[in-house]
C-alpha positions, 0 to 999 in steps of 0.5 A, a space after each residue: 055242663 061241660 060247656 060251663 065247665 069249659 068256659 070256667 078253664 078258659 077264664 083267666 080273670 082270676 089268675 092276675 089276682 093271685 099273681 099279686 097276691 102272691 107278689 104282696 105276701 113275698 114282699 110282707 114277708 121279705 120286709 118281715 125278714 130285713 127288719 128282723 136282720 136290721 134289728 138284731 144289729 141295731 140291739 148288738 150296736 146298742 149293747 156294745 154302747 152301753 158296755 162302752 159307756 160303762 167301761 168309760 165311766 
């Protein structure tokens, strides 16, 4: 038993696979973060537009 145990603490093969899934959830959530930045000022772009417009009309 403990030579099993052993031989699953020296294995690393699992170890790259959650280093690129942690690298894939940081990158969802760091697009998640931009695209909620470029939102917010693509809404405030359009609504100082339409006041514009109406202000011109």
């Amino acid at each position: 038993m403990k030579r099993i145990f052993m031989n699953f603490m020296d294995d690393e093969s699992g170890a790259v696979s959650v280093d690129w899934v942690v690298l894939a959830a940081s990158m969802v959530a760091f697009g998640l973060a931009i695209t909620a930045i470029i939102q917010t000022g693509a809404i405030n772009g359009v609504i100082n537009m339409f006041a514009s417009v109406d202000a011109a009309l």
